[in-house]
C-alpha positions in Angstrom: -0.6 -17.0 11.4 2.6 -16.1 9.6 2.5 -12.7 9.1 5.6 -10.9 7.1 5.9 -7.0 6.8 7.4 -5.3 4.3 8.6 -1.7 4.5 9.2 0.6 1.9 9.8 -2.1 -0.8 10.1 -1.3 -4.5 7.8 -2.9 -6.6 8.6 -2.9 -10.2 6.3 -2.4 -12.9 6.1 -3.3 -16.9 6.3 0.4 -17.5 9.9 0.5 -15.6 8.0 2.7 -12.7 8.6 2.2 -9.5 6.1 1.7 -6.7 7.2 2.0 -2.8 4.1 1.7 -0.6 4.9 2.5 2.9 4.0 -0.9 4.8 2.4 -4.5 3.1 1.7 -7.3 5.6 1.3 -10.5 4.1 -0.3 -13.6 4.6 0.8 -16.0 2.2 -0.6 -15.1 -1.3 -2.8 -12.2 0.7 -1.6 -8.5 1.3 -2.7 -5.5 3.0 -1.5 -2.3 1.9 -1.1 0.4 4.4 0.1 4.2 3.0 0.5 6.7 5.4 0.3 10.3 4.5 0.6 13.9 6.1 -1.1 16.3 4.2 -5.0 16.6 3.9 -7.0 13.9 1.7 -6.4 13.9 -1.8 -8.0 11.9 -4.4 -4.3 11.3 -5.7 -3.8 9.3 -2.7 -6.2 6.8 -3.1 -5.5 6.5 -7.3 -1.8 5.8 -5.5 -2.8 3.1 -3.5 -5.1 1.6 -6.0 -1.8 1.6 -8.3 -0.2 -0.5 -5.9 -3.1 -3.0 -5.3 -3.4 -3.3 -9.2 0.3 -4.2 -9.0 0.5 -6.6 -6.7 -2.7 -8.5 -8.2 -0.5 -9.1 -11.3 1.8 -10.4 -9.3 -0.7 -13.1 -7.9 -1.4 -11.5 -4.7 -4.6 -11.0 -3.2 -5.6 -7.7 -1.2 -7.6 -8.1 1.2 -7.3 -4.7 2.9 -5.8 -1.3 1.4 -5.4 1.4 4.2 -4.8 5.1 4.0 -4.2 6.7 7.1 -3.6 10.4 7.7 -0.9 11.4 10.3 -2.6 14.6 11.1 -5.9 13.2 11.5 -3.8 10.9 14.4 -2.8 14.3 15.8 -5.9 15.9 16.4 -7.2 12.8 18.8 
């Protein structure tokens, strides 16, 4: 397999708003999308990361995986 990560790339939408998810991974035409937060779970967060996956559908991508993983939550282990 030839994976190919991204970091912090922009991703321009119609609107002119800019989208910069932390990390995609793609496979071809698939993607995983991987935000990383450090604050407590907010249902922002996951209407953020939907944004992006909406996003990169229009751009004839298909996500297989969308991940939101909280730093503190890594801390306590």
């Amino acid at each position: 397999t030839n994976l190919e990560v991204k970091t912090e790339k922009e991703i321009l939408i119609e609107t002119g708003e800019v989208y910069i998810p932390d990390r995609l991974v793609f496979d071809g035409k698939k993607v995983i999308i991987i935000d990383y937060k450090t604050g407590d779970k907010e249902e922002k967060h996951q209407i953020q990361i939907s944004n992006y996956a909406n996003a990169l559908k229009k751009m004839g991508y298909r996500v297989v995986e969308t991940d939101l993983i909280y730093t503190k939550d890594i801390l306590k282990k």
